[in-house]
C-alpha angles and dihedrals in degrees: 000000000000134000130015105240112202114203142157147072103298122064164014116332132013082193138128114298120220099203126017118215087108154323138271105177125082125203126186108227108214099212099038136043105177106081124140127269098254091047097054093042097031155311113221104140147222148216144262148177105265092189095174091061097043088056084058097053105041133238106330116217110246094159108112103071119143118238124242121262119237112269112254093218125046118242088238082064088048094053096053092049084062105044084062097044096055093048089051079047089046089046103045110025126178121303100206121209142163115312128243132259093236087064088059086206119162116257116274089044106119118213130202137149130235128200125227125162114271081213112043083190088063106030090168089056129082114337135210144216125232118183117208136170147218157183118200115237111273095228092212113097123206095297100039094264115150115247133183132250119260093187119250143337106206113194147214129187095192120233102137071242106029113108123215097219099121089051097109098064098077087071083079088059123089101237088055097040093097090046088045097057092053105043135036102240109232128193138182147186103232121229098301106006107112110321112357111098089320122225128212130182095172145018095268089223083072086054098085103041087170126257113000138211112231101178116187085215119033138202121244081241092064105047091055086061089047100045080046087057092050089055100056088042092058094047094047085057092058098036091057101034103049127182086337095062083091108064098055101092133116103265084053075047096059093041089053089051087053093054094043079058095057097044085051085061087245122152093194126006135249109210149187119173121175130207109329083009084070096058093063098036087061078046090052092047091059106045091040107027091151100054092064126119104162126338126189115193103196109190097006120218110217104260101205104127092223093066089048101140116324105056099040081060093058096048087045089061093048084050095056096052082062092047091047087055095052094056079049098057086035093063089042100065085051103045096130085068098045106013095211089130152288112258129033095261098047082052095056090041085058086041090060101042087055088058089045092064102039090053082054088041136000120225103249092351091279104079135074143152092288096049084047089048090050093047093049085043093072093053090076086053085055137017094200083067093064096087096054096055093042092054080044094053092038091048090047094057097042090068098265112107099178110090074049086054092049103054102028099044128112122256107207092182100073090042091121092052093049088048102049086045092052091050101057091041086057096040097038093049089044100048097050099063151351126282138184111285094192122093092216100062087052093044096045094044092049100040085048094049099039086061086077102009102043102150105076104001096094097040082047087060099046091051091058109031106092082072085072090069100030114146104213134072126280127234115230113247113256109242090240097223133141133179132244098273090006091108131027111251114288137191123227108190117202141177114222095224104037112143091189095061106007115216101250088080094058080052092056094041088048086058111037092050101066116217091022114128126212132222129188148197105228114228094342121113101198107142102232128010097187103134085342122142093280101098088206115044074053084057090064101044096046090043086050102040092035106034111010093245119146137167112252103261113324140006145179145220140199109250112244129255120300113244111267116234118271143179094189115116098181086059099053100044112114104224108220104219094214094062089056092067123237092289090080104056110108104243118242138208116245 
């Protein structure tokens, strides 16, 4: 996977992602309120097999993985270290309050922390605070009519890095008013992510160095600057981190998830997890099968461990190639309203003369091929993003940079977000497995793929490679598995086209956690569908979460409706709540 894409409607920064198992950050999209989950939480990505693609290319060469160093402590250690920190979670619980203003959370959110070990092998050792937030179920469904409670929902968006404290706000929105009533909505920022315990690989002010290069082929010169920048990367991780650096991995991930139950007062959890969140609550599922009540997996990352994370990355950047395609043909067929072109390839031609120009000259001298790349990069998380770039594109050569400006440019001022989020990707996804420490493996796999796949590969690279030369050890990957009857039904929701998290994992997760069922979005790529505009991938999801109710093994759905063309800027802007200010946060029961 590679850089965590934040989209929707609710929240900081519709600006380029660096790594994509998720999203962190909401938006609140003025013209249209029905937007999925993931999207409104998040868009980080994820990975996938392409198999097409990698027909085309060849056998990659995936030799070369380090293997993973013995654990220090044993998992019998691990477990006991659970088992306490779930009674102090039991005993204590969270005392929620009002929540504060850093946050920058609407009235009627309430706030709290809970503790959990930042070493399960040594419970009684240093501990950490996770803040997490919540809004109690309204108890009132559409009509007015009373429901019960059903206990709580608890939320990730994925990342690794994005938090899911702004979760509970969708409960104000139509599509999650029946949910709402039922459960009370939780969210939390994960071991590292804000405030919890927070992570840093770099001084923020480093993080916008002005307009980039992302070349689709580059020299041997440049990749020794980037491999250097790896390095220090790396470096800055450990120096920064410290002893703790370690500890901040997914497994750690699943056992915090099982404390935050037990502070909740539940006895099992109810769960959805999007996009990287699916990946540890698999996790979670199979180290604590009993302890299940529902789980939704929205976006799956292939679980395999084999493909954890190397090669996922690999099959994410072939994906992305499809789903680049896709926004192409897309502008094509609407080329009397942007005028980029008629066919794909004429798209891509206009696409590249564009870049051209902003390496010989940024637009607004902020904006360069790289922050072009990153802000064509969302729209395969989204296909409602696709109006908006291509007004972007089409403005830009027509001699207007601005709506370019706009969308590409950099935000300093959530500099300390983005790097924070940046730190706990990197140290999350190396931590949890091995990975090639040869140059050449990486080098030879992604020369290889980029020959059929150019537009992300490299960047992909770039995003992932300091764990090449990480100096800590590596967790080995859980074999995700569960038993007929070991785990209550589950539903995994897919989209056949996501780049983010290409199809193929669903597959695997499908498969590996006996008695889920799948449904999918047939020939859509949106990352994530959760409470998104399809109706009936949203039947599913309220029969199962309010009533238990699931197809026998498998089911489809239509896609939704492509975006219709539009020059309105007004219309495809997305609106950042914070810098709203407090008054315009809906206010919310609870």
């Amino acid at each position: 996977p590679a850089s965590p894409a934040r989209r929707s409607r609710l929240s900081i920064q519709p600006r380029a992602p660096r790594r994509r198992h998720c999203g962190a950050v909401l938006y609140i999209h003025p013209s249209r309120t029905k937007t999925s989950l993931l999207s409104l939480l998040c868009a980080e990505g994820y990975v996938m097999r392409a198999a097409v693609l990698y027909g085309a290319v060849g056998s990659v060469l995936l030799s070369g993985l380090g293997a993973a160093p013995a654990q220090g402590r044993t998992v019998t250690a691990e477990v006991y270290g659970v088992s306490v920190a779930v009674r102090r979670a039991e005993a204590g619980g969270i005392r929620f309050g009002k929540c504060p203003v850093v946050e920058g959370l609407p009235e009627g959110f309430r706030c709290g922390t809970v503790q959990v070990p930042l070493d399960y092998a040594r419970p009684h050792g240093k501990q950490i605070s996770l803040t997490v937030s919540r809004v109690a179920a309204t108890g009132k469904g559409p009509r007015g009519k009373k429901v019960a409670r059903q206990g709580a929902l608890v939320f990730n968006p994925g990342g690794p890095g994005a938090s899911g404290m702004s979760f509970p706000v969708l409960g104000f929105l139509p599509e999650w008013k029946r949910i709402g009533a039922a459960y009370d909505l939780v969210g939390y920022a994960p071991r590292g992510v804000g405030r919890s315990a927070p992570l840093s690989c770099q001084d923020p002010k480093q993080l916008h160095r002005g307009p980039s290069q992302a070349p689709t082929h580059p020299s041997e010169s440049y990749k020794k600057e980037r491999i250097a920048r790896a390095k220090a990367y790396a470096r800055g991780c450990a120096q920064r981190g410290g002893s703790a650096l370690r500890h901040y991995h997914s497994l750690n991930n699943a056992r915090d998830l099982d404390v935050l139950r037990a502070a909740l007062g539940e006895r099992r959890l109810t769960f959805m997890g999007a996009s990287y969140g699916t990946y540890f609550g698999a996790l979670y599922a199979t180290l604590f099968p009993s302890r299940v009540r529902r789980m939704v997996f929205d976006s799956a990352v292939d679980p395999d461990p084999d493909q954890i994370w190397y090669r996922n990355n690999l099959d994410q950047s072939a994906a992305f190639e499809v789903r680049w395609a896709d926004f192409r043909a897309w502008v094509a067929k609407h080329h009397t309203v942007y005028g980029l072109g008629n066919t794909p390839e004429k798209v891509l031609r206009s696409y590249e003369r564009v870049a051209a120009r902003l390496a010989a000259e940024p637009a607004g001298g902020k904006v360069g091929p790289g922050q072009l790349k990153s802000a064509l990069l969302q729209a395969a998380y989204y296909d409602d993003y696709w109006p908006q770039r291509a007004l972007a594109l089409s403005a830009y050569r027509k001699g207007d940079p601005e709506p370019l400006i706009q969308l590409a440019g950099p935000y300093p001022e959530a500099a300390v977000e983005q790097e924070n989020s940046n730190a706990v990707y990197t140290a999350v996804e190396c931590n949890d497995a091995p990975w090639p420490t040869e140059w050449r493996v990486w080098d030879h796999d992604n020369t290889r793929l980029a020959r059929t796949a150019p537009f992300e590969t490299w960047d992909n690279v770039w995003t992932n490679l300091p764990c090449a030369y990480w100096g800590g050890p590596r967790q080995r990957p859980l074999d995700v598995r569960t038993g007929p009857g070991e785990l209550p039904p589950t539903l995994v929701l897919a989209a056949e086209r996501d780049a983010a998290a290409p199809y193929d994992g669903a597959l695997e997760l499908h498969r590996r956690l006996r008695g889920s069922v799948l449904v999918t979005e047939r020939d859509a790529g949106s990352h994530g569908v959760a409470g998104g505009p399809n109706k009936c991938v949203n039947g599913y999801l309220e029969a199962y979460l309010l009533e238990g109710r699931l197809p026998k093994r498998r089911a489809a759905c239509a896609a939704h409706p492509e975006p219709k063309p539009s020059t309105a800027r007004s219309e495809h802007s997305p609106a950042p709540l914070e810098s709203m200010g407090r008054g315009s946060w809906p206010v919310l029961p609870g």
